[in-house]
C-alpha positions in Angstrom: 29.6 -49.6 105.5 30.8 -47.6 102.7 33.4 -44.9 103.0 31.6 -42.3 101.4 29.3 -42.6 104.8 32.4 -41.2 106.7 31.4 -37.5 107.1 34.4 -35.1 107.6 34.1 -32.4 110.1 36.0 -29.1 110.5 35.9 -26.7 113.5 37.3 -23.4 112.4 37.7 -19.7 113.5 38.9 -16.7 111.4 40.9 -18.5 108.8 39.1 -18.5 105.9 41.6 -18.4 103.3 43.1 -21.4 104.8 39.8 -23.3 105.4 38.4 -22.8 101.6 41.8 -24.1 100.8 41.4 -27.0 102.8 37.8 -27.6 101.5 38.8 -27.3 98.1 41.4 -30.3 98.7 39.0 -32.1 100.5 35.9 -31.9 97.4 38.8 -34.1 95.3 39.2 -36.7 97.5 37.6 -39.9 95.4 35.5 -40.7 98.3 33.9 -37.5 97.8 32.9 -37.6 101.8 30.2 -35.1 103.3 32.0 -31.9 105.1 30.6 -30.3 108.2 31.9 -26.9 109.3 31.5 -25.8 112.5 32.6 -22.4 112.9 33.4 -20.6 115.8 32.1 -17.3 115.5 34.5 -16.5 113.0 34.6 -12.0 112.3 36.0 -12.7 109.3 32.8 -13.5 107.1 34.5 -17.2 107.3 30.5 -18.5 106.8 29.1 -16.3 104.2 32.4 -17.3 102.3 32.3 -21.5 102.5 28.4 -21.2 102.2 29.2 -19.3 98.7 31.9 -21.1 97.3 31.6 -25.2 98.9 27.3 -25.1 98.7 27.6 -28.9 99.2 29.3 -28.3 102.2 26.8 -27.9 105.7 28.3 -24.7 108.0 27.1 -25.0 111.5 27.6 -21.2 112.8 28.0 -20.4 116.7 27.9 -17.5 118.1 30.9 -17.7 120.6 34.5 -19.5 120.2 33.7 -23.5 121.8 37.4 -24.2 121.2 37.7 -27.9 120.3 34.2 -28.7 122.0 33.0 -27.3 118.9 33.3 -31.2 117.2 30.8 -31.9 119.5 27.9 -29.8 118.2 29.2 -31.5 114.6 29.1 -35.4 116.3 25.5 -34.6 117.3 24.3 -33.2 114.4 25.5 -36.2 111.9 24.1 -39.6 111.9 26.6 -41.6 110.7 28.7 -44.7 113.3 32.6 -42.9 111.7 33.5 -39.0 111.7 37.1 -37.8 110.3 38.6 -35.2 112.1 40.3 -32.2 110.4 41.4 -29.0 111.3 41.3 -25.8 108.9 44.7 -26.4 107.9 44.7 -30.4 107.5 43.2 -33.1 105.4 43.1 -36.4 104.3 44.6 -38.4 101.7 43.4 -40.1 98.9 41.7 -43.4 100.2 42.3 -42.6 103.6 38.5 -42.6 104.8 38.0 -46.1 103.1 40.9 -47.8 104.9 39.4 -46.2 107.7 36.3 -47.5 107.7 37.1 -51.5 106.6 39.3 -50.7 109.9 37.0 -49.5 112.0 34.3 -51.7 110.9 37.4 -54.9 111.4 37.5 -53.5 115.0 34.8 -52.8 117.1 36.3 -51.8 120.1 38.1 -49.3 118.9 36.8 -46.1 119.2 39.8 -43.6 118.2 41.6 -44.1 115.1 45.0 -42.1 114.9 46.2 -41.6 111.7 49.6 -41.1 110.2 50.1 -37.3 110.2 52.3 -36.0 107.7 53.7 -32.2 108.1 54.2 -29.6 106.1 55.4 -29.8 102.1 58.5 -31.9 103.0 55.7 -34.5 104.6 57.8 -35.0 108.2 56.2 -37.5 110.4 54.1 -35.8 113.3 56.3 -36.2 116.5 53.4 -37.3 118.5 52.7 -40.2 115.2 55.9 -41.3 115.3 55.4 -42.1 119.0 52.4 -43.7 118.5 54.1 -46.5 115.8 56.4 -47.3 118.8 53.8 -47.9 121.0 54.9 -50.5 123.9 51.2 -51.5 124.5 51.4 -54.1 120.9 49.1 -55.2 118.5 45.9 -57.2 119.0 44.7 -59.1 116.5 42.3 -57.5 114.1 44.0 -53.9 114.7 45.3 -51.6 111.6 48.2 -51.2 114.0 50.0 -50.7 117.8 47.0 -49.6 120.8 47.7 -46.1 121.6 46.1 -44.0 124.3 46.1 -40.7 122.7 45.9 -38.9 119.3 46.3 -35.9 116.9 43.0 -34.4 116.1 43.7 -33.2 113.3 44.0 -36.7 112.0 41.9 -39.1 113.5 38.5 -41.4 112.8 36.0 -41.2 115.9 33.4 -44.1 116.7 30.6 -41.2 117.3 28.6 -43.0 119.8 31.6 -43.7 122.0 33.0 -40.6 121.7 29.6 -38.6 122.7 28.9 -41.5 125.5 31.8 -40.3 127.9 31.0 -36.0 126.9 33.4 -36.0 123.7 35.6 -33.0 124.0 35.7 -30.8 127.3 34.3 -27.5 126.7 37.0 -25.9 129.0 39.7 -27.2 127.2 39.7 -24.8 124.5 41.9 -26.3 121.7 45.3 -27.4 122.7 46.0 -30.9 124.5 42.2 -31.5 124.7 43.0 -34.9 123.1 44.4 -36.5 126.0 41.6 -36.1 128.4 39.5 -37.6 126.0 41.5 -40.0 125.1 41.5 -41.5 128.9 37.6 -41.2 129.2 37.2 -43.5 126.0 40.0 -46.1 127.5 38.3 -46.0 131.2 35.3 -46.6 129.6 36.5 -49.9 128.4 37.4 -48.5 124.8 40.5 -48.8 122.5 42.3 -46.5 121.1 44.8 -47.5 117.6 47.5 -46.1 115.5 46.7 -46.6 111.9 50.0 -46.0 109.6 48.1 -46.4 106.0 45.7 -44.3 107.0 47.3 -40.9 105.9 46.2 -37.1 106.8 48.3 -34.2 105.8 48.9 -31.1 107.7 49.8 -28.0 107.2 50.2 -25.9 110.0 50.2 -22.0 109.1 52.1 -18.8 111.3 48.9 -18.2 113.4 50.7 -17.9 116.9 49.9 -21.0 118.1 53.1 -21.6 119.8 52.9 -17.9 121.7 52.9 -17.7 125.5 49.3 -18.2 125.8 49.0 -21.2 123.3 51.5 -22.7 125.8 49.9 -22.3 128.8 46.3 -23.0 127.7 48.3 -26.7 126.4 49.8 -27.0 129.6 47.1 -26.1 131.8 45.2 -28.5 129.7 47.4 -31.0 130.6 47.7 -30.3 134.2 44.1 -30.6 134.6 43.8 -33.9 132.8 46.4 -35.3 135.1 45.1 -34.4 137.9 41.4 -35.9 136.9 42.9 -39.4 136.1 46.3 -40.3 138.0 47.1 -40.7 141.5 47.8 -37.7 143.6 51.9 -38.8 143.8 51.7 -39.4 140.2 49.9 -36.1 139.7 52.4 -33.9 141.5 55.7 -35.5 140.0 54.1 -34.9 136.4 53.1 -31.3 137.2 56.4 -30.7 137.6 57.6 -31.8 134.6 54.5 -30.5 132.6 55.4 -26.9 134.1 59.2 -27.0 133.5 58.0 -27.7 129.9 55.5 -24.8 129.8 58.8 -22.5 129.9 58.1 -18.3 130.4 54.1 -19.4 130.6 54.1 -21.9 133.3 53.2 -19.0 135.5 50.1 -18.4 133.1 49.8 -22.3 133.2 49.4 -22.4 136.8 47.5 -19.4 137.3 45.0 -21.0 134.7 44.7 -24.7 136.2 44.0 -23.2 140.1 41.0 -21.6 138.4 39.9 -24.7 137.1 40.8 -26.5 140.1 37.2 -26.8 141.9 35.9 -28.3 138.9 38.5 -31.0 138.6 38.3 -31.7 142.1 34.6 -32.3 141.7 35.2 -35.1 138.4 38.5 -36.7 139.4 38.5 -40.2 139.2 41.7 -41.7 139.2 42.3 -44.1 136.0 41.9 -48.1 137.0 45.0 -50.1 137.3 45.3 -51.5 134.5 45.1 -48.8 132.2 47.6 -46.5 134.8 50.2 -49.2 134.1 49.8 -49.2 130.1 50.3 -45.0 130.6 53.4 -45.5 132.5 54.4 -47.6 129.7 54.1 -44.7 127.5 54.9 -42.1 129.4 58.7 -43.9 130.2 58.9 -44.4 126.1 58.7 -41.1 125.3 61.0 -40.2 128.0 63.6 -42.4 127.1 
């Protein structure tokens, strides 16, 4: 396929200065790729100002804040087999969507491609990217790079029909760590998951109080509830521990937050198969060490 056929979609909620920045970088890309904007029920006039300034652009306006679910409604609109991921404040490089798409295309089991995220103006390696190169699960042939079972979202290539297959992103989740529990329904559903390094999305990540008490309790809820869907219940209750003494002053707010969901999770857990709890362990014990 070509890599024009790679649609970009954006999910987005009262940031519009940022957001018409980002499509304005994203029109001058040479793969001049389609943009979808799904906005959140932005107060800020975000739609009336992208539907005036970036007409080739489609807006997809809801009426409430879907959090990172919000993709969905994008994923389900398009028809194309590849979606890039961005975020209001992220984009891709130059020739990032074609590598993309010879890899997906080389690679057809892989249903999440995680790209090489570059921060800020001083382009620092995302933390979470630099994991991902050092990944102990290896290389199989025909991959861009290492199997990996997670991703930033902000960066990342989606196989659309696998990622709409297993429910795509949790509407619960909100935005904040929603990438792991998707990332383990795509591997338990027998798909692969791969870290990219020339495929290159920038990001740059404004003061919007992301990292305030409730941004990290909503990631850390996030995270308690995807561990307790997926890992054995000893395995559960030693990571909660560490996922809470992490949280910091919100792991009260944490905890408070993942009891209310608790029912629910209780209903859907499923704990992960063996062979893909061992490759986590794997990970898990690299980033620890």
């Amino acid at each position: 396929m070509g890599a024009s056929a790679v649609p970009v979609v954006i999910v987005s909620r009262d940031r519009r200065e940022r957001l018409l920045s980002t499509l304005a970088r994203l029109a001058a890309l040479p793969e001049r790729p389609a943009v979808v904007v799904v906005d959140n029920g932005s107060r800020d006039r975000t739609v009336e100002a992208v539907r005036a300034r970036h007409r080739e652009v489609e807006v997809i306006a809801l009426d409430r804040d879907r959090g990172a679910s919000a993709r969905n409604v994008a994923l389900r609109a398009l028809d194309a087999p590849y979606v890039a991921l961005c975020d209001d404040d992220s984009w891709w490089a130059p020739g990032a969507l074609t590598r993309a798409a010879r890899a997906m295309d080389a690679a057809p089991r892989v249903a999440v491609l995680a790209a090489r995220v570059l921060v800020g103006d001083d382009a620092r390696l995302d933390p979470t990217c630099a994991l991902m190169a050092r990944s102990p699960l290896g290389r199989d042939p025909g991959l861009p790079g290492p199997r990996v079972l997670g991703f930033v979202a902000c960066g990342a290539v989606v196989r659309r029909e696998a990622v709409l297959a297993v429910g795509g992103f949790d509407e619960h989740y909100g935005i904040g760590g929603e990438e792991s529990r998707l990332a383990l329904d795509l591997a338990r559903a027998g798909w692969w998951l791969a870290y990219a390094p020339d495929v290159v999305a920038h990001h740059h990540p404004g003061d919007r109080g992301r990292r305030g008490p409730w941004r990290r309790a909503r990631t850390a809820r996030n995270d308690l509830w995807t561990t307790w869907l997926h890992r054995s219940l000893p395995t559960a209750a030693r990571r909660s521990a560490g996922i809470l003494a992490g949280a910091g002053a919100a792991a009260p707010l944490a905890a408070a937050a993942a009891l209310r969901g608790a029912p629910r999770i209780a209903r859907r857990r499923r704990p992960l198969a063996a062979a893909i709890e061992r490759d986590l362990r794997l990970i898990e014990r690299q980033a620890a060490g």
